[in-house]
N, C-alpha and C positions, 0 to 999 in steps of 0.2 A: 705705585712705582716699585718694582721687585728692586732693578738694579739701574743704574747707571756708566756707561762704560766711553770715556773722550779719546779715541785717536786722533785728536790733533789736528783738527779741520774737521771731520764727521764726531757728531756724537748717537752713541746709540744706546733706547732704554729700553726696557721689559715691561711692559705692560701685564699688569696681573688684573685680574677677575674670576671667577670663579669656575668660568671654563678652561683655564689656561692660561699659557701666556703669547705675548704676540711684540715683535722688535721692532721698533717703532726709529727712522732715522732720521736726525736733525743735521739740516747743511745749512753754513752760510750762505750760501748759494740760491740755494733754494727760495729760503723765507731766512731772513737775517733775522727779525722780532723774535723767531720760535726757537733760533739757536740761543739767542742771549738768553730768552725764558729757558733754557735747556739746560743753561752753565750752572742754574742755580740749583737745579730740582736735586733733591734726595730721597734715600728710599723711605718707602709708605708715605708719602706725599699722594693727597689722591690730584688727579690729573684729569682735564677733558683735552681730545687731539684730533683734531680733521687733517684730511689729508689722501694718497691715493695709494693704494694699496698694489704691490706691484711685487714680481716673480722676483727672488733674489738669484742675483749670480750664480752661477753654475759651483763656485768654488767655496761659496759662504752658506751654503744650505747645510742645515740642520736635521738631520733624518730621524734624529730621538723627541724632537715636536712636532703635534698633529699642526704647528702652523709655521713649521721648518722650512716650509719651501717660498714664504712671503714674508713681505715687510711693509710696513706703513712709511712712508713718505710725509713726511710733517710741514702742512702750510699753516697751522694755527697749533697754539697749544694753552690750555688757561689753567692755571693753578687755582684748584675748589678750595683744596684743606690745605695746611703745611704738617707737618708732623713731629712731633720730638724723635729725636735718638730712639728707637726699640730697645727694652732692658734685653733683650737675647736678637737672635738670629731670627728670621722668619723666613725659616727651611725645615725642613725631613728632620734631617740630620742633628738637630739643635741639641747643644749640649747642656741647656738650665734645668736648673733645678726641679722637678714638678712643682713645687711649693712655691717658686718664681711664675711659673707657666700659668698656674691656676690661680695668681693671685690679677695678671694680665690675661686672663682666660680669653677675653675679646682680641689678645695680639695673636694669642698659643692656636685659634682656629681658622689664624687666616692661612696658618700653616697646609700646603697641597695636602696631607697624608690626612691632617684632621677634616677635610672639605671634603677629602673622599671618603672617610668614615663617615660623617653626617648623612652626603647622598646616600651612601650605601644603606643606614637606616630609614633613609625614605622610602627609597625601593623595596625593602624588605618586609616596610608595614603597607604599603600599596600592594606588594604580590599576594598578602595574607587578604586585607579587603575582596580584593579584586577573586581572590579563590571561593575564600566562604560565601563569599555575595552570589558568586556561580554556583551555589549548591545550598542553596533556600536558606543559610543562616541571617538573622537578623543581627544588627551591630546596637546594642541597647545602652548607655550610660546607670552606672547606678551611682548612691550615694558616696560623697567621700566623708562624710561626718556620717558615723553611724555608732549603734551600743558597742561598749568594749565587749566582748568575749573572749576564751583563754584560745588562740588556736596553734600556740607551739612558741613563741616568740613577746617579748615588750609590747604593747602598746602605744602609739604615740596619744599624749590624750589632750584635748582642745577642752578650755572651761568656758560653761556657758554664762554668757552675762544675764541673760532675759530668766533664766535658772536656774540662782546661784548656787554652789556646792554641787553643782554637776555637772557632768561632763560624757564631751561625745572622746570618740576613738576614732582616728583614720585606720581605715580599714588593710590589716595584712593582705588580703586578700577578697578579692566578693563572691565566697563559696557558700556561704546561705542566701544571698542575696540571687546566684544563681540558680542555686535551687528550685526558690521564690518561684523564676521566672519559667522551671519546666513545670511544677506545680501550676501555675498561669496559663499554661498552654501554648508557651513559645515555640518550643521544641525545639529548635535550632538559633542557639543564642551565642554570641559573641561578645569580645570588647577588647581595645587595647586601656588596659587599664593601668592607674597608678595607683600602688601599692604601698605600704611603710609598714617596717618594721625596727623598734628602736631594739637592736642588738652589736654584737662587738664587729668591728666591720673588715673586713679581707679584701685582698686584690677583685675578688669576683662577686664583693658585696656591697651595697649602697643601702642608707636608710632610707630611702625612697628608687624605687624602681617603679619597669612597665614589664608587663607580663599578657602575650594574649588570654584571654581569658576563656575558657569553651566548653560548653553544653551543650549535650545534646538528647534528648526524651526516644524512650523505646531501643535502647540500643543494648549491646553485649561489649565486652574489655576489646574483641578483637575488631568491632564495627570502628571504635576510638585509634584504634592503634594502627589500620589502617590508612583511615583516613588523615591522622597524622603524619604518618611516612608519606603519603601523593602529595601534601603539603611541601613538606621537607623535599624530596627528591625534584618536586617542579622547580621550587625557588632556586637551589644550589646549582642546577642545571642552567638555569635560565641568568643568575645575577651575578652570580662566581662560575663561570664554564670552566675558569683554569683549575679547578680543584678534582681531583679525582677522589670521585664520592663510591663509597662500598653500598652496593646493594645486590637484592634486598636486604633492610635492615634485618639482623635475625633476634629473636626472641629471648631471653637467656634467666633462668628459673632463679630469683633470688640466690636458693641454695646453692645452687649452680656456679652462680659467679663471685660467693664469697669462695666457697673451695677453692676454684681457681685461678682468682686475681687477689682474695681478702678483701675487696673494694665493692661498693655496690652500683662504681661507676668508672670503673679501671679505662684506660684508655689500650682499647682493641687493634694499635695501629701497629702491635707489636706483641709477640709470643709471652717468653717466661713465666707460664706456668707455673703453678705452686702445686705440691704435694704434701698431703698428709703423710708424716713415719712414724706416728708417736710408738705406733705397736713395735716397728722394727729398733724405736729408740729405748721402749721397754725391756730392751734385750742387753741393753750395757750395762754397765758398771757406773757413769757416768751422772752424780750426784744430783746436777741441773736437772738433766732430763727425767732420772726416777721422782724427783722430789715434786717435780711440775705434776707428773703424771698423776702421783697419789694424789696431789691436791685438783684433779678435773681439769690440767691442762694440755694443752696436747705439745707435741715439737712438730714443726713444719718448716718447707723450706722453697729452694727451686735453683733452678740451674744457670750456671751464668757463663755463656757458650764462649772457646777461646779464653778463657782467662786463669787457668790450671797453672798458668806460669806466674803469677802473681808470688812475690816474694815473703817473709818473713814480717820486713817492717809495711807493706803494700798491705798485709792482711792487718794490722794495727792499724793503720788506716782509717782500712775500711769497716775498724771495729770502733773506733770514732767516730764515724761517718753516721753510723749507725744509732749509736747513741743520741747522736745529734737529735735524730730520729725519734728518740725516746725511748728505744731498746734497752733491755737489761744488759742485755749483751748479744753475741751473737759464735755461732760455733763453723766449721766449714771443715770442708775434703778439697785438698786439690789434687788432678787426676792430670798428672806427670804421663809423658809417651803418647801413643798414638792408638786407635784403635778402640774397639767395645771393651767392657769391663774385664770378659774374660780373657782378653789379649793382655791386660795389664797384672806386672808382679806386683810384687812388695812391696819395695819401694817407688812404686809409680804411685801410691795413695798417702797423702802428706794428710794428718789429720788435725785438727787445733791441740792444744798442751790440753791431759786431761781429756780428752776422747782417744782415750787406748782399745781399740780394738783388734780383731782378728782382718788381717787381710778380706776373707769371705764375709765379714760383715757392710764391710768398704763394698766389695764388690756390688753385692747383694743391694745396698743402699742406690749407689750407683744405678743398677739396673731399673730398680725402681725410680728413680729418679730421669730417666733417660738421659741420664750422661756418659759423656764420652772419653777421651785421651785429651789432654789440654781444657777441659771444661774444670770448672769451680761450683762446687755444692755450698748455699749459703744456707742452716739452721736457725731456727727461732724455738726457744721454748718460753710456756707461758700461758694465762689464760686464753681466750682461745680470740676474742675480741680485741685483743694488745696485739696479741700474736699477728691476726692480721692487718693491724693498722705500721707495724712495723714493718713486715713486710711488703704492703704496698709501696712503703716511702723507698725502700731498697730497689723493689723491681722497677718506679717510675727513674730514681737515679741510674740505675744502669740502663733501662733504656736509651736514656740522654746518652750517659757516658759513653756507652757501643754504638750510637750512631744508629739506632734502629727507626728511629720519628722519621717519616717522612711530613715535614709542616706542610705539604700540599693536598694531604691525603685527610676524606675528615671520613670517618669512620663510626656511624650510629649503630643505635642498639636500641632496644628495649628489654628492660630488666622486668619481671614479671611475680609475681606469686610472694609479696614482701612478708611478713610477719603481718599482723593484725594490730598485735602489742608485742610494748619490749619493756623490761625491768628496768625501773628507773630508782639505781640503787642508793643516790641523794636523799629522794622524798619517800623510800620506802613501799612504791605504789608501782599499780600498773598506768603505762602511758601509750597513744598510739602510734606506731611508727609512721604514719604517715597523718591522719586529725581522723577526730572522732564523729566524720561522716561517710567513713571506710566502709564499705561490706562486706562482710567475712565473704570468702571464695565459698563456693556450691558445696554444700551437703559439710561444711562445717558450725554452722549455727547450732546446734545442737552441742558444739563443745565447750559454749560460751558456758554451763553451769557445771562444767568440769576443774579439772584441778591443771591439767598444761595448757593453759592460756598462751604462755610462749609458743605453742607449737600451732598455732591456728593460722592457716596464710589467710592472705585477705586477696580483695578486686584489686590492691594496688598495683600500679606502674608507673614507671619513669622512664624519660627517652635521657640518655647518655649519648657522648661525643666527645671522642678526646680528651678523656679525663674525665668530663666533666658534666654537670647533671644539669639540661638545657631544658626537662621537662617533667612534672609531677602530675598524676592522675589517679584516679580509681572509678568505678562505678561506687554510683553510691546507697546508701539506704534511703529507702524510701517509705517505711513503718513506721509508724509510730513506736508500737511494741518495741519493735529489736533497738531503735534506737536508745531508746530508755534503758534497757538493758544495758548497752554498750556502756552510756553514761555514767549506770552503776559502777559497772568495772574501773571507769577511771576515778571512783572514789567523787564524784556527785550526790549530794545528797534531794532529795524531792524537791525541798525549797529553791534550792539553787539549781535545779535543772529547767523548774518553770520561770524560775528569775533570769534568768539568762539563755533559753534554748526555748521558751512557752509558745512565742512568736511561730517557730517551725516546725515543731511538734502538731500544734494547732492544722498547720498548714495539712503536714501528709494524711491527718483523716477528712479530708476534702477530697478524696481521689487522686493521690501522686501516684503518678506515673514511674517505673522504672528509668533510672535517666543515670550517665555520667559521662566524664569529661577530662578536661585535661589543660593543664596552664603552664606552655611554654614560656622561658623568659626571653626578652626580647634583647637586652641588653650581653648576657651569654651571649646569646644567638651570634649579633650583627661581633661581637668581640673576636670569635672564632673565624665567620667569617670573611672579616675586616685583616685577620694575621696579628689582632693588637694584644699588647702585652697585658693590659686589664682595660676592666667596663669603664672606668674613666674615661679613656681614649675616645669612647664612643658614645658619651652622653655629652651635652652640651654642655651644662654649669653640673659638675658634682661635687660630692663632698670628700674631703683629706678620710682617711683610716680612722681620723680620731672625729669625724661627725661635723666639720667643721668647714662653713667655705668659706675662702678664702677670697674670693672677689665682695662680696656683702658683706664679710665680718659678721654671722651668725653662725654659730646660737649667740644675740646680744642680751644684754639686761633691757627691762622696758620701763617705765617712769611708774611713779608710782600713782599715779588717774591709772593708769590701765589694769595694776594691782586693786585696787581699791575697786573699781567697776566690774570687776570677778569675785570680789570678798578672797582674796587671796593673799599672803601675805609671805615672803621667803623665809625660811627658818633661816636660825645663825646655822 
């Protein structure tokens, strides 16, 4: 029962289920029994109701319900269940707490918005079957206990009883396990898989997710990338038609889109552009920007259209704002009047306290910058990695702020040609930007015994969407040799490379095939397309930010037989 409503002689209720609802009416008249059971009912009461279904009045139809134009007529009614009070509303709109929502997670999904997120995940892992299955991939399960190995993230690790002092790992990921299966001869392998990874958890992060999983033998980066996009553009077409989808996806070269956005998964649905100036900031006087420079940093910025009238305390603000962000600080021009740079005087270029320059340097900036009369130039100096993670978080705020997101529009990409390796300046070492079964891009292997390691792209890619990174792949190696090598680089030693990697090594002098793939997340995916505000929203039972759920009361303590039958013992 959604609702209940007594005019006074007629009572009428809402009937929920998970198609909808349907208004079901009780008359004395009709059936006396079904009215007196009627006076009693409350909501979530489940209910059975016979009866005849008939056209409502011309004055009482509904045209916002697909069953607005009928009503059930009630000659019997039987109360199944009764129901306590709900701790919230069981609407859209509900105002509790999540930590309320998810502790009654069975009341929070009978909610319409959660029911159509659920379907929607169904249909999204049925369009993905239903494709691959049409194009000769096979759907193969693999293990969920398997050896821990390092591949970017914690571990979850399970202790063996039959084994004591040892223990399996659930698996981050099944990328050698995939591997396995192109070495095997599958060639065209799939899986919706569950994954875990114990690390610090975000709005778009769960210690347990589903990620399709896909492989496929004999291919090249662009056979992957394709056929990921015919994926992608069928479903969005087919499951979400209201969304206006940008295609073709276009390509966009690692290097490419940090220059331009600082992000390696900017959300496209919207301009502001960034620019390098450090050379033209090497020309001031201006302490920040020389000092940055000497030390290998650059100054960069971008434009922020209409906002040149922002005020005094308006730019404090947004010099707050920024920090928030994690910025040192931040510097700006605003560009007073109307017209191109050279239409503007003197006083049309208001510059921060401490960037004293020459009108012509304003200008000059400006031009390069493609600003205009009424626009705002926002500066960053810094190393050049800070630099861009600040200015990402600036240009995704003003986005919001000017009203540029269209939330109907979802906008893919593929980022292309990542690093190989990046400097991981914690542990001292090289690590790979993407896991260490990457293959350096064509005719860079040869740099692996050189001195810029940094500068070697690799087969990696990822597909982006609205910010956000819905998909990770590479072609991968399939040598023995190179991969050994690579291992080197991340600081593996012999012992440890056959102790932990012998298994697959072993494997590619058997005849592996050239093969790679790509592992969409599912939980992104159905989030974005869903309109929801995080992956919660769209998984059934998840966990709180802090690892925790909240309907089970786990992670619990377990007795101590269970301690004692692993040899295991909690430290204080």
């Amino acid at each position: 029962m959604d609702s209940r409503r007594d005019h006074g002689g007629v009572i009428f209720v809402d009937l929920r289920d998970r198609s909808g609802l349907v208004q079901v009416v009780f008359s004395p008249e009709l059936s006396p029994d079904a009215y007196r059971t009627a006076e009693q009912l409350r909501s979530e009461w489940v209910i059975q109701v016979s009866g005849t279904v008939r056209r409502r009045p011309p004055e009482s139809e509904n045209p916002t319900l697909p069953t607005g134009l009928v009503e059930v007529f009630a000659d019997e009614v039987t109360v199944l269940n009764a129901a306590l009070t709900p701790p919230f509303y069981i609407e859209d709109d509900v105002k509790a707490d999540e930590a309320l929502r998810l502790r009654y997670r069975y009341l929070d999904l009978r909610r319409p918005k959660m029911q159509r997120n659920l379907i929607l995940r169904h249909q999204v892992v049925k369009y993905i079957r239903d494709f691959l299955d049409a194009r000769g991939f096979l759907e193969i399960e693999t293990p969920i206990l398997i050896k821990s190995t390092p591949e970017g993230a914690r571990d979850y690790l399970v202790p063996s009883r039959l084994q004591r002092g040892s223990f399996y790992a659930l698996p981050q990921s099944p990328q050698q396990l995939k591997q396995l299966l192109m070495v095997s001869g599958v060639e065209r392998y799939f899986q919706i898989a569950r994954c875990f990874r114990d690390e610090d958890l975000r709005a778009d992060r769960q210690p347990e997710f589903t990620q399709l999983d896909l492989e496929m033998s004999f291919v090249e980066q662009e056979d992957v990338l394709q056929l990921t996009e015919e994926l992608y553009t069928g479903m969005v077409e087919k499951l979400t038609p209201d969304k206006k989808l940008v295609k073709p996806f276009p390509r966009i070269p690692y290097d490419d889109v940090m220059a331009r956005y600082g992000s390696d998964k900017p959300d496209l649905r919207f301009g502001l552009e960034m620019t390098d100036v450090t050379d033209l900031a090497g020309e001031t006087e201006f302490r920040v920007f020389l000092s940055t420079i000497e030390q290998g940093g650059i100054v960069k910025g971008f434009v922020a259209p209409g906002q040149g009238h922002y005020t005094g305390s308006d730019m404090r603000r947004l010099e707050e704002t920024a920090r928030e962000f994690g910025a040192a600080g931040m510097s700006h021009v605003r560009l007073q009047g109307e017209g191109s740079p050279s239409d503007l005087v003197d006083e049309h270029f208001l510059l921060s306290p401490g960037l004293r320059m020459p009108v012509e340097w304003s200008r000059r900036l400006a031009e390069t910058m493609g600003a205009s009369g009424g626009d705002l130039i926002v500066l960053m100096a810094g190393p050049a990695r800070r630099v861009n993670q600040w200015l990402s978080s600036m240009r995704d705020y003003f986005g919001e702020r000017l009203g540029l997101i269209d939330d109907d529009t979802l906008s893919f990409a593929f980022v292309t040609g990542f690093p190989l390796f990046e400097w991981d300046e914690n542990n001292n070492r090289w690590d790979s930007s993407h896991h260490p079964f990457t293959s350096p891009a064509d005719g860079k292997e040869s740099k692996l015994d050189g001195d810029d390691l940094g500068g070697i792209e690799s087969k990696a890619y990822d597909l982006i969407c609205n910010g956000s990174e819905l998909a990770s792949g590479s072609i991968r190696i399939h040598r023995r040799d190179l991969q050994e090598k690579i291992f080197g680089i991340l600081g593996y030693n012999r012992e440890q490379v056959e102790e932990r990697f012998g298994h697959i090594l072993e494997a590619f002098e058997y005849g592996a095939p050239p093969h790679g793939g790509i592992a969409p997340g599912i939980d992104r995916l159905v989030t974005i397309l869903a309109g929801a505000e995080s992956i919660r929203d769209v998984i059934a039972f998840p966990k709180t930010q802090s690892g925790t759920d909240l309907l089970f009361g786990s992670p619990s303590p377990v007795d101590a037989a269970q301690l004692r039958d692993l040899a295991l013992r909690i430290a204080e």
